[in-house]
C-alpha positions in Angstrom: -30.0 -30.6 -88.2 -32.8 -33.0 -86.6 -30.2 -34.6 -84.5 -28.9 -31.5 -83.3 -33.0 -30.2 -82.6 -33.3 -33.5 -80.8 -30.3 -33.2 -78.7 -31.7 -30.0 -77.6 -35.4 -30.8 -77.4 -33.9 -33.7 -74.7 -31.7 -31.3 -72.6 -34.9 -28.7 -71.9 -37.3 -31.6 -71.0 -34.9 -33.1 -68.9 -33.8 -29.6 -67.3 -37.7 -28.7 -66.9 -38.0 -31.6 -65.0 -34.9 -30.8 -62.5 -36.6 -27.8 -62.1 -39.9 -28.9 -61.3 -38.1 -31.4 -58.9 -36.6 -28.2 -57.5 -39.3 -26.8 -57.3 -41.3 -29.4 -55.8 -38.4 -29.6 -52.6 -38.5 -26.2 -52.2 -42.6 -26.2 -51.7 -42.1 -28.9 -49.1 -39.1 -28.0 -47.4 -41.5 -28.0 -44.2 -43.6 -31.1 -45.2 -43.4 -33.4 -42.1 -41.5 -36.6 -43.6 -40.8 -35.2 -47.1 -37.6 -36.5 -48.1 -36.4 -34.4 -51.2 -35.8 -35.7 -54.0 -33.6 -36.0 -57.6 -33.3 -36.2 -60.4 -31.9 -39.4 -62.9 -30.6 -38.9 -66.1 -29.1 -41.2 -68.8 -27.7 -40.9 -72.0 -29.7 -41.5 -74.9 -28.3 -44.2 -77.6 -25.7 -43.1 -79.7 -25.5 -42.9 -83.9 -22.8 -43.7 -86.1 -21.7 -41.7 -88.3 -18.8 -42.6 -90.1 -16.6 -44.8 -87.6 -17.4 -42.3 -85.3 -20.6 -42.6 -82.7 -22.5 -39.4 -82.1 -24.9 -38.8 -78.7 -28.5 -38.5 -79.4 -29.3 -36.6 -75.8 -30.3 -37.5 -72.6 -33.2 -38.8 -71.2 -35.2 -38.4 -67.7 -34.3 -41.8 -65.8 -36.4 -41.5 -62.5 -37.4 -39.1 -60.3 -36.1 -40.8 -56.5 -36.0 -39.6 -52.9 -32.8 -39.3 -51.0 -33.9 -41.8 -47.9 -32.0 -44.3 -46.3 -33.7 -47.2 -44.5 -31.5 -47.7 -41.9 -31.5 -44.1 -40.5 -35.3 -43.9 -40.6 -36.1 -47.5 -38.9 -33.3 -45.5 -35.8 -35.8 -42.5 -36.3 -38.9 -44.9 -35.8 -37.5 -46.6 -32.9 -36.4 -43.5 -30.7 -39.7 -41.9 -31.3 -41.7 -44.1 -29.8 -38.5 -44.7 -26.8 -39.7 -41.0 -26.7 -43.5 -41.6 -26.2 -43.0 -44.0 -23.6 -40.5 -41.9 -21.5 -42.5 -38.5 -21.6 -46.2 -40.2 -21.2 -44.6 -41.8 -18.4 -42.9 -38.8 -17.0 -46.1 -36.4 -17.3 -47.9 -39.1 -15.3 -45.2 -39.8 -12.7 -45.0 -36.0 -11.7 -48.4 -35.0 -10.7 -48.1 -38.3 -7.8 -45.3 -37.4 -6.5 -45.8 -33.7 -5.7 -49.1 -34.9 -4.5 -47.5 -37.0 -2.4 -44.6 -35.3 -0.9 -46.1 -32.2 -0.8 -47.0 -30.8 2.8 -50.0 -29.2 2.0 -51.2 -32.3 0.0 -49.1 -35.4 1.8 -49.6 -37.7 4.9 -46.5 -36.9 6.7 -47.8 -33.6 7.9 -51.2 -34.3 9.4 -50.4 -37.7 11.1 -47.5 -35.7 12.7 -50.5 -33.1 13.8 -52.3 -35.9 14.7 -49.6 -37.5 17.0 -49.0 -33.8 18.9 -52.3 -33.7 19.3 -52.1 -36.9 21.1 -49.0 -36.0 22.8 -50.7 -32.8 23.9 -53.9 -34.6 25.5 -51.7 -37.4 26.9 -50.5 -35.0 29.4 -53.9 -33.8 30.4 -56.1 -36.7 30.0 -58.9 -34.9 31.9 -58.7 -31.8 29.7 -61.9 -32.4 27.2 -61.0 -29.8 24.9 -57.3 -31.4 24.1 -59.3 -34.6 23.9 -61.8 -33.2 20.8 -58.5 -31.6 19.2 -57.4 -35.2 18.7 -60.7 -36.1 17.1 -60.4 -33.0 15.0 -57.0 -34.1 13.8 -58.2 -37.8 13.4 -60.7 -36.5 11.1 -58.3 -34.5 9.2 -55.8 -37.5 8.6 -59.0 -39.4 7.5 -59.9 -36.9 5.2 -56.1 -36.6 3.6 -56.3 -40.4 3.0 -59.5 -40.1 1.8 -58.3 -37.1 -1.1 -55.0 -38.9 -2.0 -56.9 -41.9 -2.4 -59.6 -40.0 -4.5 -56.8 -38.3 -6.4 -55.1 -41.2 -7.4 -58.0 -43.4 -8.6 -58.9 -40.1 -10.9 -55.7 -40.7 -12.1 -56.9 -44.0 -13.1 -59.7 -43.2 -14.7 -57.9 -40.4 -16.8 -55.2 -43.0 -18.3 -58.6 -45.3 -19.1 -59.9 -42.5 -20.5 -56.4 -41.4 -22.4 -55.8 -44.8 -23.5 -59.5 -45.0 -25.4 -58.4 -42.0 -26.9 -55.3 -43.1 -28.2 -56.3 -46.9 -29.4 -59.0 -44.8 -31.6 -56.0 -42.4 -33.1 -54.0 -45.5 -33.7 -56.8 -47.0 -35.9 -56.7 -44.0 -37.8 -53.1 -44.0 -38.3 -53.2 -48.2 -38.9 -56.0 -47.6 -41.9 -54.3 -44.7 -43.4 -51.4 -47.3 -43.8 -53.2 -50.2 -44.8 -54.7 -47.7 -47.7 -51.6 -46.4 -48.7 -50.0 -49.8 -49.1 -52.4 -50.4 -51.4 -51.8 -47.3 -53.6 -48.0 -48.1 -53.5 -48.5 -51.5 -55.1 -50.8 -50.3 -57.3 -48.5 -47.6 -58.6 -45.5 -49.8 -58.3 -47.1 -52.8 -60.8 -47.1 -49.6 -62.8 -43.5 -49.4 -63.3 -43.3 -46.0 -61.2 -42.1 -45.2 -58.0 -44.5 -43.4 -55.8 -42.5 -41.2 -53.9 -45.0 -39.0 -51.9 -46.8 -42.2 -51.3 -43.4 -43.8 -49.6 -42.7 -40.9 -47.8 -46.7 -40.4 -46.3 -46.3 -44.2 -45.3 -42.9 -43.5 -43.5 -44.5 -40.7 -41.9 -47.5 -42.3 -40.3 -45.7 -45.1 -39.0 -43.8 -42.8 -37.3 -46.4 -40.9 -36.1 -47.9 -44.2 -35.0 -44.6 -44.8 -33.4 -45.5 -41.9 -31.2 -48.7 -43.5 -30.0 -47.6 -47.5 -29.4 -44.5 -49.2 -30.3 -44.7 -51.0 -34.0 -42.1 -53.4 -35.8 -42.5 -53.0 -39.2 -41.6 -55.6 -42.3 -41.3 -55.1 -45.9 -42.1 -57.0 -48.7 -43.1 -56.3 -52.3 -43.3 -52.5 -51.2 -45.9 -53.4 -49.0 -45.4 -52.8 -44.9 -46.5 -55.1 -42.7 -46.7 -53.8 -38.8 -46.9 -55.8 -35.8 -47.1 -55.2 -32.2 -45.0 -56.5 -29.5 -44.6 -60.2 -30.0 -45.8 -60.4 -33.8 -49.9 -59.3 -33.3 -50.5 -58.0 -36.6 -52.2 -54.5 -36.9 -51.6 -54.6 -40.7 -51.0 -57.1 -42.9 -51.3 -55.8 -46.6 -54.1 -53.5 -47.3 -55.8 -54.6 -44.3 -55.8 -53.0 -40.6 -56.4 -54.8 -37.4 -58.6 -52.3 -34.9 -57.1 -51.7 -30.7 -59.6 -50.9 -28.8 -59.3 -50.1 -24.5 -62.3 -52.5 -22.7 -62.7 -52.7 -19.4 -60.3 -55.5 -18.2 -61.0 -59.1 -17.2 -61.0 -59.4 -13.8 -59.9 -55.5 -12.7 -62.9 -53.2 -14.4 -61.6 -50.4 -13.3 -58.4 -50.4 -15.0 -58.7 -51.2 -18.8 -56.8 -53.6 -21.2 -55.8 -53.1 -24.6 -57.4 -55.5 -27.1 -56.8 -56.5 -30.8 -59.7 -56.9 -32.6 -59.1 -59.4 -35.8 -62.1 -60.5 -38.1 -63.4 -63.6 -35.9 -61.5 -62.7 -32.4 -60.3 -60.5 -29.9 -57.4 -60.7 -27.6 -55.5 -59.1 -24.9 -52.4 -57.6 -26.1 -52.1 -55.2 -22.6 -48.8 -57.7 -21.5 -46.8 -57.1 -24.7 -47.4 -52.9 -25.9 -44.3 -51.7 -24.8 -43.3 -47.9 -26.4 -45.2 -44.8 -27.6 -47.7 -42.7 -25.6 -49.8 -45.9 -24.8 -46.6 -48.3 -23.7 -45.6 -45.3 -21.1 -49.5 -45.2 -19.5 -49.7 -48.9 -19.1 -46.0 -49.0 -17.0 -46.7 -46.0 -15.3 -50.1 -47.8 -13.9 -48.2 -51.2 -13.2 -45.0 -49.6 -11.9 -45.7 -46.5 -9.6 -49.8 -46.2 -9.7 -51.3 -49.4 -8.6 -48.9 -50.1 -6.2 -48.8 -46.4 -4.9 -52.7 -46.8 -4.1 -51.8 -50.5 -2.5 -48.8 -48.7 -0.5 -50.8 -45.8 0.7 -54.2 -48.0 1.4 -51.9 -50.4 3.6 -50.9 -47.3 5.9 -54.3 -46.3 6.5 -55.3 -49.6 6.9 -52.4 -49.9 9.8 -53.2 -46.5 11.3 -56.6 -47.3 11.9 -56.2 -50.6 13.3 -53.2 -50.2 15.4 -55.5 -47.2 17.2 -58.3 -49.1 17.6 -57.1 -52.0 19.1 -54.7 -50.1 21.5 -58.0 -48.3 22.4 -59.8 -51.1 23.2 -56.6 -52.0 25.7 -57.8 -48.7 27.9 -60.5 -47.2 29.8 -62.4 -43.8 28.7 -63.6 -41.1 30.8 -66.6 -43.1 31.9 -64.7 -46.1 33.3 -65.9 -48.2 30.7 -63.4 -50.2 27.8 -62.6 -48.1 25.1 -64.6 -47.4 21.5 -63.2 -47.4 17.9 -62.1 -44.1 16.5 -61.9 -45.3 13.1 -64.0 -47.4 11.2 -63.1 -50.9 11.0 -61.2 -52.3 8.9 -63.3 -55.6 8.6 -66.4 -53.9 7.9 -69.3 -55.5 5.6 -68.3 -53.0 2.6 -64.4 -53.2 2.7 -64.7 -57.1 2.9 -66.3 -57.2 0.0 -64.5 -54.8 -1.9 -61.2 -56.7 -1.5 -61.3 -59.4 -4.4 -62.6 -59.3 -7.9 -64.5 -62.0 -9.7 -62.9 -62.3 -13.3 -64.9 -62.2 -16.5 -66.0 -65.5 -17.6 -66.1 -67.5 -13.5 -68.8 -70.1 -13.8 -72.5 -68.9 -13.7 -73.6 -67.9 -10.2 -70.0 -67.7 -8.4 -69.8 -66.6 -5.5 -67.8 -63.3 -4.2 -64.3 -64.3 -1.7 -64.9 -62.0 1.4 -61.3 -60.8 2.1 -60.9 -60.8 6.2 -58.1 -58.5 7.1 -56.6 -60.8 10.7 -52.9 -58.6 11.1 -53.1 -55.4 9.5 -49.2 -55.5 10.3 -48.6 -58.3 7.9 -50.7 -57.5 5.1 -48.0 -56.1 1.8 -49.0 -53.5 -0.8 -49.2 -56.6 -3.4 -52.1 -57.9 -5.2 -52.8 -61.4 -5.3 -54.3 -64.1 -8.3 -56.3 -66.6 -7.0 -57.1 -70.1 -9.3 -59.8 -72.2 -8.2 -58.6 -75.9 -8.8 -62.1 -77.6 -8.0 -65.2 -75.9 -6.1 -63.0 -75.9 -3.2 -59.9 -76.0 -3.3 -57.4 -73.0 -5.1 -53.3 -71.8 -5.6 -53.0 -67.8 -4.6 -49.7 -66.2 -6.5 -48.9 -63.1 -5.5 -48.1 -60.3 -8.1 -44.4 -60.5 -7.2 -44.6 -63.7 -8.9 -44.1 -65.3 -5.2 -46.4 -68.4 -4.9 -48.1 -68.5 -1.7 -49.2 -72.1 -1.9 -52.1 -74.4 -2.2 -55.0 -74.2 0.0 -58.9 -75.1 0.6 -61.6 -73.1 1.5 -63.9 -75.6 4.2 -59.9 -76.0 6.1 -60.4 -74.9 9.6 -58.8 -72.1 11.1 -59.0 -70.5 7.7 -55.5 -70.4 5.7 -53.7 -66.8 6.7 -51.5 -65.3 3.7 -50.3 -62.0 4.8 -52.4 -61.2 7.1 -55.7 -62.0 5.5 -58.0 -65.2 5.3 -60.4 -65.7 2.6 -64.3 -67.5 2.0 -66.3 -68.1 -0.2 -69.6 -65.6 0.1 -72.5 -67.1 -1.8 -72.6 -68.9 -4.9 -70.5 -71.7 -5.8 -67.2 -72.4 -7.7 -65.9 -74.0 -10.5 -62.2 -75.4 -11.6 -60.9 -72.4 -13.3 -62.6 -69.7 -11.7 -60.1 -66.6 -10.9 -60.5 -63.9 -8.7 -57.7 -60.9 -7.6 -57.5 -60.4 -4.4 -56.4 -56.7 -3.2 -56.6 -56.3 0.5 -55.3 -52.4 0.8 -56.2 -51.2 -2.4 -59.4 -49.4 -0.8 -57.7 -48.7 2.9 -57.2 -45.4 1.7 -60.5 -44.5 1.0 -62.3 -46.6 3.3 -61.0 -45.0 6.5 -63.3 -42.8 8.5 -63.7 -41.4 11.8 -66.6 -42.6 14.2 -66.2 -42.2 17.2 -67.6 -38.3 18.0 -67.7 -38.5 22.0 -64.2 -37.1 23.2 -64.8 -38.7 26.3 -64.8 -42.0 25.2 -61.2 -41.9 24.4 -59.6 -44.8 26.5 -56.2 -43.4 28.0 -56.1 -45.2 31.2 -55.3 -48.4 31.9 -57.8 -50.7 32.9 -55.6 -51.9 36.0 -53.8 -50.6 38.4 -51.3 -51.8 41.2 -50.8 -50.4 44.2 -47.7 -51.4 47.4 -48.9 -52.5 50.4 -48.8 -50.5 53.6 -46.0 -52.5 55.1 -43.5 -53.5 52.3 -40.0 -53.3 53.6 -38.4 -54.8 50.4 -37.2 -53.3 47.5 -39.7 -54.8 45.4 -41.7 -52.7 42.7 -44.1 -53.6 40.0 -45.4 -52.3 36.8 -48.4 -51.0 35.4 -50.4 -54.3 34.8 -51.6 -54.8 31.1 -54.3 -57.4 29.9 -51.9 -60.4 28.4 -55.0 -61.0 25.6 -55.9 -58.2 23.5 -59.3 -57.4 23.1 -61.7 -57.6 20.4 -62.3 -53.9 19.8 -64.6 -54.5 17.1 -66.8 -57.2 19.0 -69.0 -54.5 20.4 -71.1 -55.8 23.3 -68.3 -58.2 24.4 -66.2 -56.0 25.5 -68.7 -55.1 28.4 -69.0 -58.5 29.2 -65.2 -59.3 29.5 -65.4 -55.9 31.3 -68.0 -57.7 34.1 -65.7 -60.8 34.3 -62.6 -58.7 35.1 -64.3 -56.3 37.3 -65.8 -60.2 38.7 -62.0 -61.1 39.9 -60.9 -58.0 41.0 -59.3 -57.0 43.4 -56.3 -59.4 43.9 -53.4 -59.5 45.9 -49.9 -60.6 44.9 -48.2 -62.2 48.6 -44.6 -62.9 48.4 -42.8 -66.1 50.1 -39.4 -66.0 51.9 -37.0 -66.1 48.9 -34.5 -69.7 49.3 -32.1 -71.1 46.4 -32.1 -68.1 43.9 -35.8 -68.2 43.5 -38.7 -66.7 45.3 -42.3 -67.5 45.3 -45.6 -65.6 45.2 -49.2 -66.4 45.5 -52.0 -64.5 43.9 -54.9 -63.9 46.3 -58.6 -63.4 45.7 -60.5 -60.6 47.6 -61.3 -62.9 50.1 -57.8 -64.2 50.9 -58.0 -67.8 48.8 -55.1 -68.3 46.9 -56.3 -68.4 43.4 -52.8 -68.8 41.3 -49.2 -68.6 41.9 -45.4 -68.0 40.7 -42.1 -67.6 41.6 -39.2 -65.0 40.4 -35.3 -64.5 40.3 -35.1 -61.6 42.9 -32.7 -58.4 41.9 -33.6 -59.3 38.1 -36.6 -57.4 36.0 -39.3 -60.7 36.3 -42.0 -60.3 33.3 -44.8 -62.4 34.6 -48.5 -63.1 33.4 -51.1 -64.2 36.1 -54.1 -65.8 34.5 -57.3 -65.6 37.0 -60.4 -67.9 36.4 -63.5 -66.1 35.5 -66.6 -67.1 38.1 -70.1 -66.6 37.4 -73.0 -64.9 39.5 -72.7 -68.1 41.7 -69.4 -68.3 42.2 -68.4 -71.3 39.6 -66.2 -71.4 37.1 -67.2 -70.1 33.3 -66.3 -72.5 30.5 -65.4 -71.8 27.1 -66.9 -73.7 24.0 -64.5 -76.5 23.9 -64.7 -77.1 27.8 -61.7 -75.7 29.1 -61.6 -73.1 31.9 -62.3 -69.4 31.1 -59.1 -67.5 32.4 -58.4 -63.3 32.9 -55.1 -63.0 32.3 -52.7 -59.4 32.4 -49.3 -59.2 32.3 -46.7 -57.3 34.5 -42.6 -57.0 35.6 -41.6 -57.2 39.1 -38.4 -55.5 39.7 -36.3 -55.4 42.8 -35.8 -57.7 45.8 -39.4 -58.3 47.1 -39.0 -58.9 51.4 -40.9 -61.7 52.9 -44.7 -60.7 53.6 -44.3 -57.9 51.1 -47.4 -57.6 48.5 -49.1 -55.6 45.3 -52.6 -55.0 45.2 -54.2 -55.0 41.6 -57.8 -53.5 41.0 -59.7 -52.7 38.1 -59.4 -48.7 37.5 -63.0 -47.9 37.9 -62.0 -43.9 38.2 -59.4 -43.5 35.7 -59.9 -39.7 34.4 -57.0 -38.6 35.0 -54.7 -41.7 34.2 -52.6 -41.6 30.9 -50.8 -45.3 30.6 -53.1 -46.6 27.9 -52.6 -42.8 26.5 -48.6 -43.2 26.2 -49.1 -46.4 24.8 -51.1 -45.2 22.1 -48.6 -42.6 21.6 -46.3 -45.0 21.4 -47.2 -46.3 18.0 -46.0 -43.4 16.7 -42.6 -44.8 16.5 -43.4 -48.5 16.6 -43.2 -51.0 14.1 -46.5 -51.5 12.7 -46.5 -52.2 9.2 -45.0 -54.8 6.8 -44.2 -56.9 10.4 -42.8 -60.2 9.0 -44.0 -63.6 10.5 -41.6 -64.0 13.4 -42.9 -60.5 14.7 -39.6 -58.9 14.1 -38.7 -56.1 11.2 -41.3 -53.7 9.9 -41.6 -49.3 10.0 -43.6 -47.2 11.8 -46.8 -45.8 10.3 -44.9 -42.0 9.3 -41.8 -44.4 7.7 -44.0 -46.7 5.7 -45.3 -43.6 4.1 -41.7 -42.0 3.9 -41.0 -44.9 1.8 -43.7 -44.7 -0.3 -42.6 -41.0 -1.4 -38.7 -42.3 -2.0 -40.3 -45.0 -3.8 -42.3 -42.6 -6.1 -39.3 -39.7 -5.8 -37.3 -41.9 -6.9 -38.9 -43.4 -10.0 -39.7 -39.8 -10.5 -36.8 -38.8 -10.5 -35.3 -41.8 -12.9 -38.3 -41.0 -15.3 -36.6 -37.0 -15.7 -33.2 -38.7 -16.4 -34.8 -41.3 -18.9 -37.2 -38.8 -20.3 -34.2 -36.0 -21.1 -32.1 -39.2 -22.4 -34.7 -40.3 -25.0 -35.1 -36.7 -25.9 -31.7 -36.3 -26.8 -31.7 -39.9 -28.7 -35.1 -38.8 -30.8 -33.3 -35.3 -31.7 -30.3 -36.7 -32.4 -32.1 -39.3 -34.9 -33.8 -36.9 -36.5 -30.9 -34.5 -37.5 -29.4 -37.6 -38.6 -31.9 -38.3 -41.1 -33.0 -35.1 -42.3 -29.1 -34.5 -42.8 -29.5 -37.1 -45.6 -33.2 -36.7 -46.4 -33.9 -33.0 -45.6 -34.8 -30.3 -48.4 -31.7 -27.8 -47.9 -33.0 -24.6 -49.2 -29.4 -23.4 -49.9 -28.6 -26.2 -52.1 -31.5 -26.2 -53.8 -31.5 -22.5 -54.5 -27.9 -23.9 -56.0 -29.7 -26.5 -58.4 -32.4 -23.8 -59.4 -29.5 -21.4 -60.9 -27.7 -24.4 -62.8 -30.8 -25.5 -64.1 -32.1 -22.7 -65.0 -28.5 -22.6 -66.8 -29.0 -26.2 -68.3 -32.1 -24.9 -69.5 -31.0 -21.6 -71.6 -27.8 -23.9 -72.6 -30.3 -26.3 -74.2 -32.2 -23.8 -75.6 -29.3 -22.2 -77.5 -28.4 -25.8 -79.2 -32.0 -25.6 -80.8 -31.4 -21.6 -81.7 -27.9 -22.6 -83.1 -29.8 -25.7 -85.1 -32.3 -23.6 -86.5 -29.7 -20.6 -87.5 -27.8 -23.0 -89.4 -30.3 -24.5 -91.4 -31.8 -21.0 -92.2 -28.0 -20.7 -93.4 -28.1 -23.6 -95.7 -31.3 -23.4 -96.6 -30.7 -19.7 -98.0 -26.9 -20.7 -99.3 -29.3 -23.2 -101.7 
């Protein structure tokens, strides 16, 4: 009768314990990273009786979770695919309706700001058409200005986002460190921690969402690693991330892993989760969005200033900016970035922007090899050479020259170099007298009374462009041209394909001469000596004769005795050349103007690209974000098809349990019936 007692006494424990595993799936059927789990039984030894063996029960095995490795480490990997593509795709979206938007984009206003030109191009004399174009400058300044603003908040928010995160992921780090610990300590026990395994699963994945881990398994204890093996636990230890300003760029911040003894920079190998997406968005799209859209301004203000000071304003007098300058004291400066750690009392490089139209939206690493001498590799990965700084004229890479500003250097000293990256911001209108707009042309050529020939010539322009930004020499280059003008272009009697022409000085000296291919366009550039107040000739620094020179065509078949005088405009109101010219740009190719001069966009087309660019990369990120979506739910009803409470099933168990349990009962009610039997047959 024991036997039988036994038997039964087995089947109800191990029937109460499938039910309280039931029961215990059914409570955490919503549990995030439950996996539910089952029962183990095994028969108890058997007796012999006779030459027969009898079972003595069952017994209660193990209690284990339905979880398969493989499907969870496809689960971990997707989710933080996911993180990536959507913290990449909220980022990428804001930019580029900021940018293509008409409301809040470029494309709109510098259009406004062309018509406007257009519109006082055909009435230079009209001042009120004149302080419409100012208006309009200001309002293109003051777009560039908000973009610019705009997208260095953006900046500062991902800074801010990424402090945030590294401090979650230390959370989620020692909460696995500490339940590695508890795991072994349950496992030396001989048991199998289940809700312990399945919280560890879970805040890996959960950390998966934040930054991409590898993980690696040993004696039950996870080890996780970043990128290219940085350990962020090892045992029942955690390694702390933490977002610091970064070594050379403060205003965008690095990730570092902080061990026991050391730090180091880990921002060049988190790839995946929330953080992974912020720092490609920022290298990919960002950065160079600011770079792009700082190199436009950059153009658009230069290109308008120097065609400017090409032209004479209202008041007969060379023209003034309208924007700032691009070379001013603060944007120099701004335009390179000592790194952390340069030798004590290094100097700043001043950044001097020489062709605006050559300068690219990339950044540039410069590596001092001795005090003076230093490699600049462009963040392409292009090399740009090996230069020194005391090497006269000053090296030009893209359109800028560097020098060293105070201080001194040491080998190993870095700096990066950014020469747009503040265009954007930086650019400003100054000039606030309409009249001082400068849309004539600072010569003019007029036929003599008795030309009989078919001659004609063109608009003269000055061959040497002016310094617009030299201030008080343009009104002395203004007194030296005004000083050989007026002259007189004479022509000879044309013999052998070829006809000559002498230039004459008010007085009727020859002072230069030429000859052209009659019938044939002629582009031609006279270049007049400059004279002092007593009549000698001015000298520049290394000795050489001071020249005027302007450029011009002559068209046509010019007769014998025919001529073309040239005079300095002094009453240019109502003259528009230097006005078309400047409207001119619109459509010219002024930025990203490769070395020969040839290839390059217009200012409106360089932006137009910068919106593709963006659109495009916006529009990828949707297709990548909606992919990875897919991939993380598709991984997820994977697993939870295998480790997933099913409430149906389990309702299932409950009933044959609950069966197995009044089944074992009765054994023990029949044992005990029939020993009251025998005890009362006695």
């Amino acid at each position: 009768m024991a036997s039988l007692i036994n038997i039964g006494m087995s089947g109800l424990n191990a029937s109460q314990g499938a039910l309280a595993t039931v029961g215990n799936n059914i409570a955490n059927a919503n549990t995030s990273g439950y996996s539910r789990q089952q029962i183990v039984q095994s028969s108890a030894g058997s007796q012999q009786v006779g030459g027969v063996f009898i079972g003595t029960g069952t017994t209660l095995a193990d209690v284990r979770r339905v979880y398969n490795s493989y499907l969870d480490a496809q689960l971990q990997t997707t989710t933080s695919l996911n993180g990536d593509a959507q913290s990449y795709l909220d980022q990428i979206g804001s930019v580029d309706k900021l940018l293509s938007d008409k409301s809040t984009g470029i494309s709109a206003v510098l259009s406004s700001f062309f018509s406007s030109l257009q519109t006082a191009a055909g009435a230079p004399g009209d001042m009120s058409a004149r302080q419409l174009l100012l208006t309009n400058a200001q309002a293109l300044s003051n777009r560039f200005n908000s973009i610019s603003s705009q997208l260095n908040q953006q900046n500062e928010g991902i800074n801010t986002q990424l402090d945030t995160l590294t401090s979650m992921v230390n959370q989620h780090t020692a909460t696995i460190a500490s339940l590695n610990k508890q795991i072994a300590q349950a496992t030396t026990a001989g048991n199998t921690p289940n809700n312990l395994l399945d919280a560890r699963n879970e805040a890996v994945r959960t950390l998966n969402e934040l930054v991409g881990v590898t993980v690696q398994e040993h004696d039950n204890v996870y080890d996780v690693t970043l990128g290219t093996g940085q350990a962020l636990v090892q045992g029942n230890t955690s390694n702390t991330l933490s977002a610091v300003p970064g070594k050379v760029d403060k205003s965008q911040f690095s990730i570092q892993i902080n061990y026991a003894q050391s730090s180091s920079d880990v921002t060049s190998v988190i790839t995946g989760g929330k953080i992974g997406g912020l720092l490609r968005y920022r290298d990919d799209v960002l950065a160079p969005a600011i770079n792009d859209l700082g190199r436009t301004a950059i153009v658009v203000a230069d290109a308008i200033n120097k065609q400017l000071g090409q032209g004479l304003d209202a008041n007969g007098e060379f023209g003034s900016s309208m924007f700032n300058s691009i070379n001013s004291a603060q944007a120099i400066s701004q335009r390179s970035l000592a790194a952390t750690g340069n030798s004590a009392g290094s100097g700043n490089l001043n950044v001097n922007i020489t062709d605006s139209g050559a300068l690219t939206a990339y950044d540039y690493q410069v590596t001092f090899t001795s005090d003076k001498d230093y490699t600049v590799k462009r963040s392409d990965g292009t090399s740009m050479g090996a230069f020194n700084l005391d090497q006269k004229p000053a090296a030009v890479i893209d359109g800028f020259t560097m020098d060293l500003s105070g201080g001194a250097l040491s080998k190993g000293d870095q700096f990066k170099v950014s020469p747009t990256r503040n265009g954007a911001s930086n650019i400003g209108v100054q000039m606030g007298d309409a009249g001082k707009l400068a849309f004539a042309a600072p010569l003019v050529a007029g036929k003599g009374g008795s030309n009989s020939g078919t001659g004609t010539l063109s608009t003269p322009s000055l061959s040497s462009v002016l310094d617009i930004y030299g201030g008080a020499d343009l009104g002395q280059t203004q007194s030296q041209i005004e000083g050989v003008m007026p002259v007189r272009i004479a022509f000879d009697d044309a013999a052998g394909g070829a006809q000559g022409y002498r230039v004459l000085n008010e007085k009727g000296e020859e002072i230069a001469k030429g000859s052209i291919v009659p019938g044939q366009d002629n582009k031609v550039t006279i270049n007049l000596p400059v004279l002092d107040a007593a009549g000698l000739p001015v000298t520049n620094a290394d000795g050489t004769a001071k020249t005027i020179g302007f450029d011009t065509t002559i068209s046509g078949s010019p007769a014998k005795g025919d001529s073309f005088d040239i005079k300095f405009n002094k009453d240019g109101k109502a003259d528009n050349t230097n006005a078309n010219l400047l409207l001119g740009l619109q459509t010219k190719a002024t930025v990203g103007v490769g070395k020969d001069g040839t290839g390059g966009v217009s200012m409106a087309s360089s932006y137009t690209q910068l919106v593709s660019k963006v659109g495009g990369k916006a529009s990828q990120a949707a297709v990548d974000g909606t992919a990875n979506t897919a991939a993380l739910a598709y991984a997820t009803q994977t697993r939870s098809s295998v480790s997933q409470v099913n409430l149906d099933e389990e309702a299932s168990n409950l009933v044959k349990f609950q069966q197995y349990y009044t089944a074992s009962s009765q054994i023990i009610k029949a044992a005990q019936e029939t020993f009251s039997t025998l005890i009362n047959s006695l």
